[in-house]
Backbone as a ProteinNet text record, in pm:
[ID]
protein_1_A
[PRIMARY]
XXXXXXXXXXXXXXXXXXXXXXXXXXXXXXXXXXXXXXXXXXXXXXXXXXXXXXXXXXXXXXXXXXXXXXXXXXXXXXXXXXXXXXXXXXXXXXXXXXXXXXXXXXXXXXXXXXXXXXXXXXXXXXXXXXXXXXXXXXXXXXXXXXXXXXXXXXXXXXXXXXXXXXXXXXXXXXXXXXXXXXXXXXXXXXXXXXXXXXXXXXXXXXXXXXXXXXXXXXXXXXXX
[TERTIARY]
9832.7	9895.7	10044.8	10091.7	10252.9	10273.9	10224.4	10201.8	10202.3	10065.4	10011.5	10181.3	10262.8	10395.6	10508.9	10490.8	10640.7	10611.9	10473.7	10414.6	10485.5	10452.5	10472.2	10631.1	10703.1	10842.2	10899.1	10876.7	10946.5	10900.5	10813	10758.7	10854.2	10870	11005.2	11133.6	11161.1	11278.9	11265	11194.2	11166.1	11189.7	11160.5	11132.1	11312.3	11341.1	11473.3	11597.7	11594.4	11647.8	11683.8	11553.2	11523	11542.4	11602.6	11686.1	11844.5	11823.9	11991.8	12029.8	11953.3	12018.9	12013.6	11890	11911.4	11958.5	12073.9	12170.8	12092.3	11997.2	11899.1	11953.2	12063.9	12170	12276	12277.3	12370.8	12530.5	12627.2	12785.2	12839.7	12800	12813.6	12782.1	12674.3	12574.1	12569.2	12596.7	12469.1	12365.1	12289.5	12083.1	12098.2	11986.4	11956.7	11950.4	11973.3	11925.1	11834.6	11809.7	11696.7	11556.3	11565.8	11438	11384.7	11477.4	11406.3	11400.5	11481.2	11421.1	11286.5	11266.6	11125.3	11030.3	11034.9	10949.1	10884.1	11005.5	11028.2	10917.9	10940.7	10886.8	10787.7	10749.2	10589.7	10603.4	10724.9	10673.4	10737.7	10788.4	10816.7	10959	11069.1	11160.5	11186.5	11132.6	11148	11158.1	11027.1	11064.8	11144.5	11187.5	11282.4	11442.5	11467.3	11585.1	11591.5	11445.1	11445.4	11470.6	11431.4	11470.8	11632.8	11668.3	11763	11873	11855.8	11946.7	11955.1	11801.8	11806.2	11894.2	11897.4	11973.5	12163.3	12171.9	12290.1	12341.1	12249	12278.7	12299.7	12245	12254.6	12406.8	12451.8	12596	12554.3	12432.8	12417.2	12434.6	12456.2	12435.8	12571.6	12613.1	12720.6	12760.2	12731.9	12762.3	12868.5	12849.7	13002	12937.1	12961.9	12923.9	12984	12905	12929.5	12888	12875.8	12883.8	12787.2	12727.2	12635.3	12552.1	12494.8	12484.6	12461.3	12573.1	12585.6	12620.3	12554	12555.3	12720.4	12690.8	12811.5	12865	12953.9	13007.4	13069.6	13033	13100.4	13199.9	13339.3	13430.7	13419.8	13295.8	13281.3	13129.4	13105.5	12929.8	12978	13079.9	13064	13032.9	12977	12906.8	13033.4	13125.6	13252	13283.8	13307.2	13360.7	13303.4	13209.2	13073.6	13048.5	13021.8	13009.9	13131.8	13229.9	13383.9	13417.9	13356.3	13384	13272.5	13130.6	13001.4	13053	13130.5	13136.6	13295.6	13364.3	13469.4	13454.6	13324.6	13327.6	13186.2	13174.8	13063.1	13001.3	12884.9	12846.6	12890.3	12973.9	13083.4	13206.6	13258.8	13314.8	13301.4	13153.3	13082.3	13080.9	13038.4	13041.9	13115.2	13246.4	13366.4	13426.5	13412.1	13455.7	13382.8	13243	13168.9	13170.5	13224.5	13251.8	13381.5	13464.3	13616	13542.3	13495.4	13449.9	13365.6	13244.6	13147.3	13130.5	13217.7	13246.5	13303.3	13453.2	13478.2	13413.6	13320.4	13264.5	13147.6	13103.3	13025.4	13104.2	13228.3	13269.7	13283.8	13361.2	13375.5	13282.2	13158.5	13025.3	12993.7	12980.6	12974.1	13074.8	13208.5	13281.9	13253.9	13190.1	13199.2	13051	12915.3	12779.4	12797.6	12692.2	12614.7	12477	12415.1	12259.1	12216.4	12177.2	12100.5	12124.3	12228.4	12273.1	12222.1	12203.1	12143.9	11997	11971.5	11845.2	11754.9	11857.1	11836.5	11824.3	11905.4	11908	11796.9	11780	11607	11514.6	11456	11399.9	11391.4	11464.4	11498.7	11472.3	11499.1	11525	11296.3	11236	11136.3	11020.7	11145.2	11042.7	11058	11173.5	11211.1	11076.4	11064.8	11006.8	10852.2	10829.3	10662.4	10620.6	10765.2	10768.4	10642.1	10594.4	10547	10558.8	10672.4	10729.3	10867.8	10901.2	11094	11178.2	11124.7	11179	11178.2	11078.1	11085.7	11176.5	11164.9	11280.6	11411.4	11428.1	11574.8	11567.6	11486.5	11535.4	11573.2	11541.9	11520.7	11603	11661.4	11741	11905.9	11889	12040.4	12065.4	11921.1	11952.7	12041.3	11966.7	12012.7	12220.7	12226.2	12325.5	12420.8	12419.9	12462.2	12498.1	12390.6	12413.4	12494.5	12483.1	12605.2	12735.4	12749.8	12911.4	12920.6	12845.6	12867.1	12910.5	12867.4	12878.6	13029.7	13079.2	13212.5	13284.9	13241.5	13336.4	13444.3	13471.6	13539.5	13538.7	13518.9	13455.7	13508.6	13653.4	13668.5	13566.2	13541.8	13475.4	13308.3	13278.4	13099.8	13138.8	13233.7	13192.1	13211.1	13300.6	13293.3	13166.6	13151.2	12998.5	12897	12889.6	12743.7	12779.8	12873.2	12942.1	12879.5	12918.4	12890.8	12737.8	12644.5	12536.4	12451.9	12498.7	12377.3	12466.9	12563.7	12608.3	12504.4	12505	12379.2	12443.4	12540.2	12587.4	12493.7	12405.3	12286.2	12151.2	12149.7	12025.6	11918.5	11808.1	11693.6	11738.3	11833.1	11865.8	11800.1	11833.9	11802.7	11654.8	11554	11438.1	11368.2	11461.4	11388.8	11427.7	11571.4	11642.4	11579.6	11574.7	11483.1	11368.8	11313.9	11182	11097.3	10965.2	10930	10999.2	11024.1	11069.5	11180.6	11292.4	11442.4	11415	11358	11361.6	11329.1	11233.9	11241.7	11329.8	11477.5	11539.6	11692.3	11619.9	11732.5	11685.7	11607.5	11531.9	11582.8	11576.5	11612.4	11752.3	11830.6	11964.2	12009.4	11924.7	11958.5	11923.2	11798.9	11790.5	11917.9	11943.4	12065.5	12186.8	12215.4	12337.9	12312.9	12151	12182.9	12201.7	12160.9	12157	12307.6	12410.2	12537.5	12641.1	12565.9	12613.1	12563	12453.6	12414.8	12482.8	12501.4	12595.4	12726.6	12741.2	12913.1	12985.5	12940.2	13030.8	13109.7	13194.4	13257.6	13242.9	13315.9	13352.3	13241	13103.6	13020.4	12951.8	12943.1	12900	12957.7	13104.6	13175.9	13136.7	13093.1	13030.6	12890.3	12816.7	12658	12708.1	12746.4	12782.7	12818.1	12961.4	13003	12865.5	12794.9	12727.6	12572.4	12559.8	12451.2	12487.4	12617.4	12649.6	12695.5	12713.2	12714.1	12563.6	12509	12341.9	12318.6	12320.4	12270.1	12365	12494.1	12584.6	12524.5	12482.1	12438.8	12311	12204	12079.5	12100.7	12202.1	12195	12265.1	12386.4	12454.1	12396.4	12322.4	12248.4	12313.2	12430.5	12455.7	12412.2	12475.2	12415.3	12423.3
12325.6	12346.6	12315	12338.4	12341	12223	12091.5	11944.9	11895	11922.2	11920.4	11916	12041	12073.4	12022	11950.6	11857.4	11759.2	11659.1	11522.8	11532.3	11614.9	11620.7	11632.1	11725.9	11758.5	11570.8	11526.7	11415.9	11308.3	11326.8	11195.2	11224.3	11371.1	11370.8	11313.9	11367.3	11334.6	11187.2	11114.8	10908.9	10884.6	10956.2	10889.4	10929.7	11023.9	11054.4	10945.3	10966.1	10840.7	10703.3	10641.7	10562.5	10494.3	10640.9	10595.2	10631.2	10719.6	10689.4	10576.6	10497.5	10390.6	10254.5	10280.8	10167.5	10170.5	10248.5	10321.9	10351.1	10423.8	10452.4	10547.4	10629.6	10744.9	10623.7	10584	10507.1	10476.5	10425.9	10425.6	10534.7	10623.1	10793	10860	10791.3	10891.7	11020.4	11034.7	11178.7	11199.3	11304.6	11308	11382.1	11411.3	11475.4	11589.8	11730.2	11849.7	11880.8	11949	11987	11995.2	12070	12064.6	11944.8	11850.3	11712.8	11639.3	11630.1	11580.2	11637	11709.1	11782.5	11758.2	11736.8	11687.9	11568.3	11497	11350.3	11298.7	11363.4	11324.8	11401.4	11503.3	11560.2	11659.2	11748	11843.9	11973.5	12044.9	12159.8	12198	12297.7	12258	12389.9	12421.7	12497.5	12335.1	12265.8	12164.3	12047.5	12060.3	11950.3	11996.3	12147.7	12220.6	12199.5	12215.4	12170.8	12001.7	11961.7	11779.2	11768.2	11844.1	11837.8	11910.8	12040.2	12086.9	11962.7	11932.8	11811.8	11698.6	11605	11499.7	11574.8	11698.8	11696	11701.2	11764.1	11800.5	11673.4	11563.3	11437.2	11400.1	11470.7	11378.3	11281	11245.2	11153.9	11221	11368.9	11463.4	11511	11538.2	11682.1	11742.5	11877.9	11947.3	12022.1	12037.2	12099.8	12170.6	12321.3	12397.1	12418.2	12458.6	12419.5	12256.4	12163.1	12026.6	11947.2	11938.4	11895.9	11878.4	11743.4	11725.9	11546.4	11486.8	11368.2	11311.8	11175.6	11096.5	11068.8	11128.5	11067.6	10943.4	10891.1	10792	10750.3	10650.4	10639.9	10552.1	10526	10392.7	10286.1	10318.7	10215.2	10146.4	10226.4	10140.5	10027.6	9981.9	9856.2	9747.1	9633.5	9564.6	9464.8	9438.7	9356.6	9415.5	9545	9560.6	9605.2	9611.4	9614.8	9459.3	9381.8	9213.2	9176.5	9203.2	9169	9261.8	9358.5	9456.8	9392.5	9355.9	9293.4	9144	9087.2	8921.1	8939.5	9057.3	9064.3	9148.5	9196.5	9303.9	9225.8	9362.5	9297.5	9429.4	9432.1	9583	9618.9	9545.4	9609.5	9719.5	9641.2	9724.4	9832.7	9818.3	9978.6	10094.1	10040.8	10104	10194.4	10083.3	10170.7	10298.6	10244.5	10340.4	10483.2	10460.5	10561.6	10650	10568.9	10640.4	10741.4	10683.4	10754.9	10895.8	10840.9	10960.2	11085.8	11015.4	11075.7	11219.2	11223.3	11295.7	11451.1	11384.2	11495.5	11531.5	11482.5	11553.7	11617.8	11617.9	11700.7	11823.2	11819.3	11942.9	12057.4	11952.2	11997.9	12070.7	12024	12084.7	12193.8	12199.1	12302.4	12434.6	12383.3	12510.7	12556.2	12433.6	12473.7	12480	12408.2	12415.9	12561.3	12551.9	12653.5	12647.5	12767.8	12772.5	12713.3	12696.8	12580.1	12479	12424.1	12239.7	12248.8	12380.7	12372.2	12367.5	12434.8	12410.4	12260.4	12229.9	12079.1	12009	11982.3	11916	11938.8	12109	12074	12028.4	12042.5	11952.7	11848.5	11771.2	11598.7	11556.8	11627.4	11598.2	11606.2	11678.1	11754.7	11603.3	11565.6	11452.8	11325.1	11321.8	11182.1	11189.3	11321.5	11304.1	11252.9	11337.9	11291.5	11205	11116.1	10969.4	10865.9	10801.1	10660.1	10541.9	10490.5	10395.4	10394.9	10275	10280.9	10317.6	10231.7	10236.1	10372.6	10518.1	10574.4	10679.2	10689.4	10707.6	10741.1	10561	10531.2	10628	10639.1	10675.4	10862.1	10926.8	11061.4	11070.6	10946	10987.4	10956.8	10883.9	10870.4	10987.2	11070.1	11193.2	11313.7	11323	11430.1	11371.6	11279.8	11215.1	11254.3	11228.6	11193.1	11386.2	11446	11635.3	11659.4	11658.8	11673.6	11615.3	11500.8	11481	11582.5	11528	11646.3	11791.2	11837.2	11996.1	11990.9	11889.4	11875.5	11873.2	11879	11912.7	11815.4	11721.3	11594.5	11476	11458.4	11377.7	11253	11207.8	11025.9	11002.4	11095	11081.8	11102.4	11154.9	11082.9	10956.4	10897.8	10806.5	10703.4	10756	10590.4	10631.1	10728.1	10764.3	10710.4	10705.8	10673.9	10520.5	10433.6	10302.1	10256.9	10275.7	10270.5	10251.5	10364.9	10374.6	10281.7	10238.2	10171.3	9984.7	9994.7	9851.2	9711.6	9669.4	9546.2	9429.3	9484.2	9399.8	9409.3	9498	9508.1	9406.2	9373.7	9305.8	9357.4	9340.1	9370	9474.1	9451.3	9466.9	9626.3	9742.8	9856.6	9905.4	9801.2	9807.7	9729.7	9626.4	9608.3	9666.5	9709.1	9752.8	9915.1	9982.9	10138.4	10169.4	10136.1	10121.4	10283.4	10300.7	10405.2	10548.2	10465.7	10538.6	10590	10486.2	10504.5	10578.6	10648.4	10750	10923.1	10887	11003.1	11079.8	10967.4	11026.5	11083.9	11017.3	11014.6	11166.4	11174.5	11327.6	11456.8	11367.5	11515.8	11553.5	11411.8	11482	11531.8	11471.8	11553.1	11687.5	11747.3	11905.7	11927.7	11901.5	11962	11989.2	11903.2	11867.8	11959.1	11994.9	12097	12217	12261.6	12357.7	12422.6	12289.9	12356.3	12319.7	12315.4	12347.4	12473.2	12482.9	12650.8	12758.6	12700.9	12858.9	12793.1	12737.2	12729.8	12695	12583.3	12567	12385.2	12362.7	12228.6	12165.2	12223.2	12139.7	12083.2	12183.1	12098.3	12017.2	12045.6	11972	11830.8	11835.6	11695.7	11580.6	11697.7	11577.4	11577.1	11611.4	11608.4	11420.4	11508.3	11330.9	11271.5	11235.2	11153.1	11073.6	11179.7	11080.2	11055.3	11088.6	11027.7	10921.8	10893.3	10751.3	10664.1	10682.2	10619.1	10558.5	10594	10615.3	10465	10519.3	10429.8	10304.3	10320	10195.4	10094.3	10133.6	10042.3	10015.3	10093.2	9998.9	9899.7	9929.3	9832.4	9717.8	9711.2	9597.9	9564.3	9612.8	9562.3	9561.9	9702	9729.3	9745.8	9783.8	9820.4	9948.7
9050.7	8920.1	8925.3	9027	9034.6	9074.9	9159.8	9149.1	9050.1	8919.7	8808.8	8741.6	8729.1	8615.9	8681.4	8828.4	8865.5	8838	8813.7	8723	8620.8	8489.1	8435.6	8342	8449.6	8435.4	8456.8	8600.9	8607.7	8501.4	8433.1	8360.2	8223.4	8194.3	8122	8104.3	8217.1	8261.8	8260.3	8330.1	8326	8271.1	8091.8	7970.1	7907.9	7948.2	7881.2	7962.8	8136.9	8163.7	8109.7	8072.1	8020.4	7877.1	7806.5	7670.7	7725	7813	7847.7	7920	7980.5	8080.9	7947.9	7855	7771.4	7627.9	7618.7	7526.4	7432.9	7432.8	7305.9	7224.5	7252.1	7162.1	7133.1	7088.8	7029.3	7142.5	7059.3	7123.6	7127.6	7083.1	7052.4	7189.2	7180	7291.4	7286.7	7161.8	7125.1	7113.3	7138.9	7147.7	7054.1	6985.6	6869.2	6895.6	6820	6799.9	6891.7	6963	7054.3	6986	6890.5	6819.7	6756.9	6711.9	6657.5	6787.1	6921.7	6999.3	7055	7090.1	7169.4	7058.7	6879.9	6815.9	6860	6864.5	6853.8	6984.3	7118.8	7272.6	7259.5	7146.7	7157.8	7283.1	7304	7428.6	7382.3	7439.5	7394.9	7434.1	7321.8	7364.6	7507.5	7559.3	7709.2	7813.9	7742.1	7878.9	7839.7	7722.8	7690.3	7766.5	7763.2	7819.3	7996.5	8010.3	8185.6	8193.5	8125.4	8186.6	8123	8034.2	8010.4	8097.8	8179.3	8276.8	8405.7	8441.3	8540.7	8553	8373.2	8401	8392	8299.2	8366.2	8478	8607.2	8736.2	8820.8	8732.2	8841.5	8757.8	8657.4	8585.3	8435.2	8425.7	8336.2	8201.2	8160.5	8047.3	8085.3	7964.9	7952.8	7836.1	7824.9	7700.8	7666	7543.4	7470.3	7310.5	7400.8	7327	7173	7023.2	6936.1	6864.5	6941.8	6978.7	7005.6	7078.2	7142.6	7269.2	7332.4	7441.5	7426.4	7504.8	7512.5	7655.5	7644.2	7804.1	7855.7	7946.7	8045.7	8062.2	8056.3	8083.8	8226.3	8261.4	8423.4	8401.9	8448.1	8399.2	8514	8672.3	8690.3	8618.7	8548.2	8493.3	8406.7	8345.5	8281	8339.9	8277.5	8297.6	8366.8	8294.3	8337	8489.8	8534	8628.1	8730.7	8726.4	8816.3	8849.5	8768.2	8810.6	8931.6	8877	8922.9	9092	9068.3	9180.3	9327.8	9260.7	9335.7	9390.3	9317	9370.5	9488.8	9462.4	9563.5	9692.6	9644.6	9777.2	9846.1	9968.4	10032.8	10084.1	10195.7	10253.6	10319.3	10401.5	10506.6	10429.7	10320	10263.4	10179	10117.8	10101.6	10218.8	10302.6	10434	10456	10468.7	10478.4	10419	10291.4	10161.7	10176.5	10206.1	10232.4	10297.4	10444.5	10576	10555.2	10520.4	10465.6	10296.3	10252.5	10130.7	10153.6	10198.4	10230.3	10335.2	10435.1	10471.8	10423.8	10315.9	10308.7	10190.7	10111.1	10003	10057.6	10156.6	10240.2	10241	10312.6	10348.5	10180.1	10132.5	9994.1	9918.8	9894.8	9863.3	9953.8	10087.8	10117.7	10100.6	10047.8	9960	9862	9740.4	9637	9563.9	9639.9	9569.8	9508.7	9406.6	9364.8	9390.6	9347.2	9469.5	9413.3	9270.6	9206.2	9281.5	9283.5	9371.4	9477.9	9552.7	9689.1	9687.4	9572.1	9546.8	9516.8	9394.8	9384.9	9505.4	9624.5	9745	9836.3	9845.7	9934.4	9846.9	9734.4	9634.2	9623.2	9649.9	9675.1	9798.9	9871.4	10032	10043.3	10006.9	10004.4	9948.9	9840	9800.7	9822.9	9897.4	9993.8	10082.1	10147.1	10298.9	10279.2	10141.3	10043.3	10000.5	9927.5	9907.8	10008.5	9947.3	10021.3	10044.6	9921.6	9961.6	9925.1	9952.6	10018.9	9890.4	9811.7	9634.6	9613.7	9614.2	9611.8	9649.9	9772.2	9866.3	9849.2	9849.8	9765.4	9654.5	9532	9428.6	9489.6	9500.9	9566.7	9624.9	9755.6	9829.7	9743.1	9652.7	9548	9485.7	9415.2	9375.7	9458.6	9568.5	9693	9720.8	9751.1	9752.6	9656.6	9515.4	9426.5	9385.2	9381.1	9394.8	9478.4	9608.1	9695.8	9658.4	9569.9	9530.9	9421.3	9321.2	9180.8	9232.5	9355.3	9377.6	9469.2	9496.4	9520.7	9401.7	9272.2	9168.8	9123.8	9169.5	9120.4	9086.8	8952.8	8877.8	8901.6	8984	9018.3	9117.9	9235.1	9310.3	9286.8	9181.3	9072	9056.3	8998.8	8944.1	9064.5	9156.8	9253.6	9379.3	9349.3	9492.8	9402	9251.8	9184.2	9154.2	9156.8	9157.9	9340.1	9427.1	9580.6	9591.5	9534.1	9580	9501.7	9384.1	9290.9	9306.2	9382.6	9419.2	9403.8	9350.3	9372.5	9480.8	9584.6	9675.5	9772.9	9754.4	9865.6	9896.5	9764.9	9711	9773.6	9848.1	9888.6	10024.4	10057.1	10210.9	10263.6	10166.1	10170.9	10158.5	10126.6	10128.2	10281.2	10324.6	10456	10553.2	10547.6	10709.6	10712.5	10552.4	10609.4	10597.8	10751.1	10810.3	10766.2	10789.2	10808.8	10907.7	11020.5	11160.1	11123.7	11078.8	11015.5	10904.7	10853.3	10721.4	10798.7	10915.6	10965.7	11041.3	11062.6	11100.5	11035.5	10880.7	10738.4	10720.2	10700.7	10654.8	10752.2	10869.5	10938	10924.5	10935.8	10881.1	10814.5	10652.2	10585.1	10541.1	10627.2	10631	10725.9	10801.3	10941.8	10843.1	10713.5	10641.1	10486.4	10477.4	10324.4	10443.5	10534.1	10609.5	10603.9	10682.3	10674.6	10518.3	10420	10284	10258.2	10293.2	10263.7	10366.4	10464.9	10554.2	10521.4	10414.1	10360.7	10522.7	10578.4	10679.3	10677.1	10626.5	10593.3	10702.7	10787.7	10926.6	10998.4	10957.8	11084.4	10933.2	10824.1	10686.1	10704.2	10751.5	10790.1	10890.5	10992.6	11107	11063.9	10997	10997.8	10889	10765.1	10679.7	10763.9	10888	10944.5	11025.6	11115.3	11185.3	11067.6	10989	10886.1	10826.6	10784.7	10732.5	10838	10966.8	11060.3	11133.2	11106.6	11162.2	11057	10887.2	10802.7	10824.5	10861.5	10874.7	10969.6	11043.4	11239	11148.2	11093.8	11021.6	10934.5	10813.4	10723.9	10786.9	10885.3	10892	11009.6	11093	11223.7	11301.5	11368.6	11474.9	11568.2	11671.3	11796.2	11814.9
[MASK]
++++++++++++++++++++++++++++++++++++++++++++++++++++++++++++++++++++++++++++++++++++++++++++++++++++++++++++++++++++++++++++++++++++++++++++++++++++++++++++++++++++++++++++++++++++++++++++++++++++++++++++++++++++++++++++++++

């Protein structure tokens, strides 16, 4: 039954994605009233409020009470500077950026998560490992990722960790270099790494990210 109502929850959530990624709220990007939306998608508004706490937790939602609830804006998602940013850079220099960020928003999150976010992260982490194929994965493992910055609380650093990770400087690359074998050892880190967000410990939160994006660095660019 509880398989049965996470089908279901995520097929929500898919469908709401899916007018947010293809501006279906207009230039506004306001969603309707809760009640004419949950009409509108035919579900109920308890589970329209759960897909709706979800996409805010990944950043794509944010509300303002009195007001509404409207999509986030990222200022690297335009189309202009995303093109412009992809033809000057390369994966080495994702890498980098990562290696230098990534770290301390580890530590950071482990100051500042809330249990929900921690919650969110074994949840993700849970369905990376369940996942069967890579696409999957990926998608799950951007979520887990992408929670751990949000719970660092600083919104330049959403928008250039969710700019970094959805890079199309990768092209296929992230689907062949992470093998089956290489995911089992993505997974374990990242239990070792919600572990020390949950005993609120930065410092070793710092080296768990350091050597996890070091690990993925030597796969994707074919270190030694």
């Amino acid at each position: 039954m509880e398989e049965k109502n996470d089908k279901k929850d995520s097929a929500i959530i898919e469908r709401l994605r899916h007018r947010i990624e293809t501006q279906a709220f207009g230039q506004e990007g306001r969603l309707p009233a809760e009640r004419n939306l949950s009409q509108e998608l035919g579900i109920s508004r308890n589970a329209l409020r759960k897909a709706l706490d979800h996409l805010e937790s990944e950043g794509l939602l944010w509300r303002q009470v009195g007001k509404g609830t409207f999509v986030r804006t990222n200022p690297f998602a335009s189309p202009e500077l995303s093109s412009s940013l992809t033809i000057q850079t390369s994966p080495v220099e994702i890498m980098e950026v990562m290696a230098i960020l990534q770290p301390k928003i580890a530590a950071m999150a482990a100051l500042r998560s809330s249990p929900q976010e921690i919650e969110n992260m074994t949840r993700y982490t849970d369905r990376c490992e369940q996942a069967d194929n890579v696409n999957i994965r990926l998608k799950w493992d951007y979520y887990l990722h992408n929670t751990i910055t949000r719970a660092a609380g600083n919104s330049i650093l959403i928008a250039i960790g969710d700019y970094l990770y959805k890079s199309k400087v990768w092209g296929r690359r992230k689907e062949t270099a992470f093998t089956p074998e290489r995911w089992i050892i993505y997974n374990r880190q990242h239990r070792d790494l919600i572990d020390a967000i949950q005993d609120r410990d930065p410092l070793r939160a710092f080296e768990l990210m350091e050597g996890h994006i070091d690990t993925v660095k030597k796969h994707l660019l074919n270190e030694p």
